[in-house]
PyMOL commands that place a pseudoatom at each C-alpha (Angstrom):
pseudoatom trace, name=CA, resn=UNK, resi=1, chain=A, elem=C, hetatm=0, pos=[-20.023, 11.702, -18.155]
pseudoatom trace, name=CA, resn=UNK, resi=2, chain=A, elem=C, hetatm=0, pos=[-16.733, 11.236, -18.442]
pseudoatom trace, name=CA, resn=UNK, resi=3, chain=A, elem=C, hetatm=0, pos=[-14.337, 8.867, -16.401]
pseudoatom trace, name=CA, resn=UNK, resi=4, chain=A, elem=C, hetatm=0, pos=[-10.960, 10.314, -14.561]
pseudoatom trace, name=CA, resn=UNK, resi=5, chain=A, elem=C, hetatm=0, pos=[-8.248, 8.195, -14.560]
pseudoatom trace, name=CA, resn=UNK, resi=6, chain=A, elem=C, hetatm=0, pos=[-7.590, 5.932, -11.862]
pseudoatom trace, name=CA, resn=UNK, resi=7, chain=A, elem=C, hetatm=0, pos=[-3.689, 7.125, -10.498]
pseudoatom trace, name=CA, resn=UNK, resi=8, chain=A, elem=C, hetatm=0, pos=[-1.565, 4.798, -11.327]
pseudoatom trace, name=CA, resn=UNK, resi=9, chain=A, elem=C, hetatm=0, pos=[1.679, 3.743, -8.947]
pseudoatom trace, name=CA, resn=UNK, resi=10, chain=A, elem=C, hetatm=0, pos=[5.063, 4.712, -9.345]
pseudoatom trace, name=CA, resn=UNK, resi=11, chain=A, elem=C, hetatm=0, pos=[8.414, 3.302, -8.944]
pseudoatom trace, name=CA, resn=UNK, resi=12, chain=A, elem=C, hetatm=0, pos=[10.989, 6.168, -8.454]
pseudoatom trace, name=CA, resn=UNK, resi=13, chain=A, elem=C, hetatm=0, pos=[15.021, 5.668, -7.875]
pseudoatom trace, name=CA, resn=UNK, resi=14, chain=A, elem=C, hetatm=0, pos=[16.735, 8.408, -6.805]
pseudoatom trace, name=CA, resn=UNK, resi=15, chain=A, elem=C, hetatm=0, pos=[20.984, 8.719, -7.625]
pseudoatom trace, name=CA, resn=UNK, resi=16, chain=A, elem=C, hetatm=0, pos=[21.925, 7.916, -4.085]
pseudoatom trace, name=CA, resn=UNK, resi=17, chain=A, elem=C, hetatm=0, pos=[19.796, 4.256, -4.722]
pseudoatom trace, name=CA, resn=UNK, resi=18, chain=A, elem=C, hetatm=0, pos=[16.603, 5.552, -2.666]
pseudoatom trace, name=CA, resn=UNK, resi=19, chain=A, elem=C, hetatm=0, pos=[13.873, 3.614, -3.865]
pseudoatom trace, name=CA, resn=UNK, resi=20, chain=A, elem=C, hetatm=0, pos=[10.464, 5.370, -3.176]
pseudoatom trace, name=CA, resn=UNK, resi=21, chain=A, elem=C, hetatm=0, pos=[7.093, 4.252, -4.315]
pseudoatom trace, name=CA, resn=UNK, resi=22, chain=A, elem=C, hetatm=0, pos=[4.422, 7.094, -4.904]
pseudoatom trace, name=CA, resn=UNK, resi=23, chain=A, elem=C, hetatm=0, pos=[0.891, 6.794, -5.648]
pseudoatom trace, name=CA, resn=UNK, resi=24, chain=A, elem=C, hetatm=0, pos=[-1.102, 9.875, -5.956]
pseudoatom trace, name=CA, resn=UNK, resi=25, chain=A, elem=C, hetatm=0, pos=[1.467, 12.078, -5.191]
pseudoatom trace, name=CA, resn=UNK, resi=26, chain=A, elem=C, hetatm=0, pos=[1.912, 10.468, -1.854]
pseudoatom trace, name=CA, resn=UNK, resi=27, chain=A, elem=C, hetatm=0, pos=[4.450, 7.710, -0.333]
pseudoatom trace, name=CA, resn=UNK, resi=28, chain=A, elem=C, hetatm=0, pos=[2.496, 4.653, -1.020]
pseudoatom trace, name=CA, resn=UNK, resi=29, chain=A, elem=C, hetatm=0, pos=[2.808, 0.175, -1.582]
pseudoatom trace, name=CA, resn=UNK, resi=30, chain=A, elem=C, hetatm=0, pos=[0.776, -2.192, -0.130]
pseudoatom trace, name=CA, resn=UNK, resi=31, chain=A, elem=C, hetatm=0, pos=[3.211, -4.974, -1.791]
pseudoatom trace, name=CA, resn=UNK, resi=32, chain=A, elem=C, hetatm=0, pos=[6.122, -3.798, 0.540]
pseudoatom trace, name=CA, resn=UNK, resi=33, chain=A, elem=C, hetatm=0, pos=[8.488, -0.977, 1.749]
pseudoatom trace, name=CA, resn=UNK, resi=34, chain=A, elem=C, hetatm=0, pos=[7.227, 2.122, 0.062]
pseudoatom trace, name=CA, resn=UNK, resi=35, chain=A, elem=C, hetatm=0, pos=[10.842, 3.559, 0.613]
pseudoatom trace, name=CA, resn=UNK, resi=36, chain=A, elem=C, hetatm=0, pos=[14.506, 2.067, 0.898]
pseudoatom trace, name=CA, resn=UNK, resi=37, chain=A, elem=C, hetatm=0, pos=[17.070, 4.414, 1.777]
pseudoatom trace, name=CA, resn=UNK, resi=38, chain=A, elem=C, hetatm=0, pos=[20.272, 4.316, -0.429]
pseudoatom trace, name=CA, resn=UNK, resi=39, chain=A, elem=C, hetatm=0, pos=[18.823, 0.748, -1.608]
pseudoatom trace, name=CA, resn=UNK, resi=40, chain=A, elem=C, hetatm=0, pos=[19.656, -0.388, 1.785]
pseudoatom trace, name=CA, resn=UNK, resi=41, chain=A, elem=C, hetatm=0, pos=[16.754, -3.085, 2.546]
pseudoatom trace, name=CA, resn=UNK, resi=42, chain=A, elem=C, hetatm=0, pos=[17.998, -3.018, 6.333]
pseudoatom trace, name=CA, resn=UNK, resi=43, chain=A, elem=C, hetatm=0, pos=[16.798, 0.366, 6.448]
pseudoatom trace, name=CA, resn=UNK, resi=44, chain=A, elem=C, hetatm=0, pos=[12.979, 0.089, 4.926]
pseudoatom trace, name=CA, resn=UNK, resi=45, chain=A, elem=C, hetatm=0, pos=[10.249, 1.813, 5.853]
pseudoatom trace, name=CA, resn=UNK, resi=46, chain=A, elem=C, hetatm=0, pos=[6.511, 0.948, 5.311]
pseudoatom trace, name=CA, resn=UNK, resi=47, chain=A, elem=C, hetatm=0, pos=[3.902, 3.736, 4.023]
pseudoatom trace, name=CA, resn=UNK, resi=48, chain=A, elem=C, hetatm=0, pos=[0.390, 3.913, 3.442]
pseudoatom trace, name=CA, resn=UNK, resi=49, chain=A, elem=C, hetatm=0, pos=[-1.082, 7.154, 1.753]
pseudoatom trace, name=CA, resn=UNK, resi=50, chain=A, elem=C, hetatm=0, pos=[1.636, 8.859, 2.647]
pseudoatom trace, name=CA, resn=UNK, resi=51, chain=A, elem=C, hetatm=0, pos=[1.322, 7.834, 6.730]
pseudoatom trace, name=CA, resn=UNK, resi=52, chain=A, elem=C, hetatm=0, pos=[4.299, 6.318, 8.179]
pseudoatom trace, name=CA, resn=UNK, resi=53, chain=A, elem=C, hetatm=0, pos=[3.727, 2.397, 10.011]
pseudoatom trace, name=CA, resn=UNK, resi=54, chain=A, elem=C, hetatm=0, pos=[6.137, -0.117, 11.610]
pseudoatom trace, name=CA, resn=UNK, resi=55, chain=A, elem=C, hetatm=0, pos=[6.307, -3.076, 9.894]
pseudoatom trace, name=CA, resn=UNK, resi=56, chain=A, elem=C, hetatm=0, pos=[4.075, -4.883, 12.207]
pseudoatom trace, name=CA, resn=UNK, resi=57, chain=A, elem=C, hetatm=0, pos=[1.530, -2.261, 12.093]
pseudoatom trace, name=CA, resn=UNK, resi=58, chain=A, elem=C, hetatm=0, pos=[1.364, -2.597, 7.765]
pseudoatom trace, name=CA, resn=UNK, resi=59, chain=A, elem=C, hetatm=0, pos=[1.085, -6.123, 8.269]
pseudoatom trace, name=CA, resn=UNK, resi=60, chain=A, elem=C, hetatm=0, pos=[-1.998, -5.682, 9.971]
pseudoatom trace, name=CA, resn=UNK, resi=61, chain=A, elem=C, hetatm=0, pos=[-3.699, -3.120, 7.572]
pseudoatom trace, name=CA, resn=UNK, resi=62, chain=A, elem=C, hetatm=0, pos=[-3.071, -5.210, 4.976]
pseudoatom trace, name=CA, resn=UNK, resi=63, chain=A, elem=C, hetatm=0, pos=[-4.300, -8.591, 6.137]
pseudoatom trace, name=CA, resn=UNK, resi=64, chain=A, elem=C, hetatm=0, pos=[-7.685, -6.477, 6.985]
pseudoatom trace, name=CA, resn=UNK, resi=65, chain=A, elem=C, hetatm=0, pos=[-7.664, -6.331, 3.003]
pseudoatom trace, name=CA, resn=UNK, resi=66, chain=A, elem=C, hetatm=0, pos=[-8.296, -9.957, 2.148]
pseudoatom trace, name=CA, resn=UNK, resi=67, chain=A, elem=C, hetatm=0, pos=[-10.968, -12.086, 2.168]
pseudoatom trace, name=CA, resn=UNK, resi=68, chain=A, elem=C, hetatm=0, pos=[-14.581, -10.824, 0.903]
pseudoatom trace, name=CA, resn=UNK, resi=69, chain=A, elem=C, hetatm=0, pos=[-16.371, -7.743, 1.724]
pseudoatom trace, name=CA, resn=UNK, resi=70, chain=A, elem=C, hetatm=0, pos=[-19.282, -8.351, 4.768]
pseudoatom trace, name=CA, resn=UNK, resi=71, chain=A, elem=C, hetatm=0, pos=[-22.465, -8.177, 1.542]
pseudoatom trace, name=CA, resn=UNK, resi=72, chain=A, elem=C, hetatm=0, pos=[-20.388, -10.549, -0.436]
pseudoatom trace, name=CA, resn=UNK, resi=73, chain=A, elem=C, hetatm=0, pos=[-19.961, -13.625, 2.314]
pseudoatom trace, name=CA, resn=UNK, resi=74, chain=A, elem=C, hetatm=0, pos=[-22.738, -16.020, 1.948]
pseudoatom trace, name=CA, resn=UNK, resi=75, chain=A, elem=C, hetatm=0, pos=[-22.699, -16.731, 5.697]
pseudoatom trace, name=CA, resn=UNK, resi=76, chain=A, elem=C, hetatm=0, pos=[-24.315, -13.396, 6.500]
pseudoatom trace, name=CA, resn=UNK, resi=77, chain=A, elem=C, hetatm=0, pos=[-26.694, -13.488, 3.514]
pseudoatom trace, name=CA, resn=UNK, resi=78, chain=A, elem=C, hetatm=0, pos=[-28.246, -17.119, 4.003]
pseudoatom trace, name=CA, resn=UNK, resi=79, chain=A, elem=C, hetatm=0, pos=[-28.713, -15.497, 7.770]
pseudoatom trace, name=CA, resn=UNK, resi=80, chain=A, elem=C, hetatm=0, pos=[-31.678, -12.888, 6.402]
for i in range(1, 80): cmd.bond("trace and resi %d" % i, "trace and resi %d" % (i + 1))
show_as sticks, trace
zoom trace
């Protein structure tokens, strides 16, 4: 069996100063703006496999992200 390669994430700067990150072909960061316009941080805009969010809408999908998975918190195992 062989293993495919996990995609790894891209940092791509266009001549105009567009900074665009891609993962898997699609607009993608969870670490920030996935694209700045012309460099212009004023003008950022947040993406998430390649689906466009407000700011306030990727800081909610990504604080869903920390913490443990449910079968890994030992408050719901010592419960069974």
């Amino acid at each position: 069996m062989t293993k495919t390669p996990f995609p790894q994430s891209r940092k791509l700067t266009k001549a105009d100063g567009t900074i665009m990150h891609i993962w898997d072909g699609k607009i993608h960061n969870w670490e920030g703006p996935a694209l700045i316009p012309e460099g212009n941080n004023k003008k950022r805009e947040y993406y998430l496999y390649g689906i466009k969010f407000t700011e306030k809408e990727w800081k909610e999908r990504k604080k869903q992200l920390t913490g443990l998975p449910f079968y890994k918190n030992s408050a719901i195992k010592s419960r069974t």
